[in-house]
C-alpha positions, 0 to 999 in steps of 0.5 A: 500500500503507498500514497499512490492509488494505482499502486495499493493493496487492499488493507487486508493484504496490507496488514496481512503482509505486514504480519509476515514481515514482522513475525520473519523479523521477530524469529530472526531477533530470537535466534541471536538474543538472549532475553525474550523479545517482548521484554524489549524495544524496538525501533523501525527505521523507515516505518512508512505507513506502518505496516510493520509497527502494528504487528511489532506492537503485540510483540514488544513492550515498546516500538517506536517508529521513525519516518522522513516523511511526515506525511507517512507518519500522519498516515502510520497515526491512522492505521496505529491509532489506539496503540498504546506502546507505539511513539512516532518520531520524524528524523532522517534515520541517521540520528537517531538522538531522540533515543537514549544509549543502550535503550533500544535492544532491536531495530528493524528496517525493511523496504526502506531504499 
């Protein structure tokens, strides 16, 4: 699903794919952590539109997603709306200051470039 019409998926396949993306994301962290991924945070760099967040949501204490664009984050307020453990943040990605040291244990960017 993108700002474009003529290049959407439906919001079934929206959501859909996106809980595959973070449940391929959630085994992978789980393969080389120590510590149980829902007693962790965790930032999506490039979030979008979200598509990954609401799923990494139900699996993290804390997801916090940072965007360039401001309308992606706008769109991601929408489809996140009512997720209490979820922060968005607008920044390049690059620097991620908003954040203190060590209080992030995972990140995750996917489709990004």
């Amino acid at each position: 699903m993108t700002l474009e019409q003529d290049n959407s998926q439906s919001p079934l396949e929206f959501y859909v794919y996106g809980c595959r993306l973070a449940d391929w994301a959630v085994k992978r962290f789980e393969l080389n952590s120590q510590s149980s991924v829902s007693l962790g945070t965790l930032v999506d760099v490039g979030c979008g539109m979200g598509r990954q967040l609401l799923p990494f949501s139900t699996r993290f204490k804390q997801v916090y997603g940072v965007d360039f664009s401001q309308e992606m984050l706008d769109e991601a307020r929408v489809y996140c709306r009512d997720v209490p453990n979820l922060s968005l943040h607008q920044c390049d990605g690059q620097s991620l200051g908003m954040f203190e040291n060590d209080s992030i244990d995972y990140v995750f960017s996917g489709g990004v470039f």
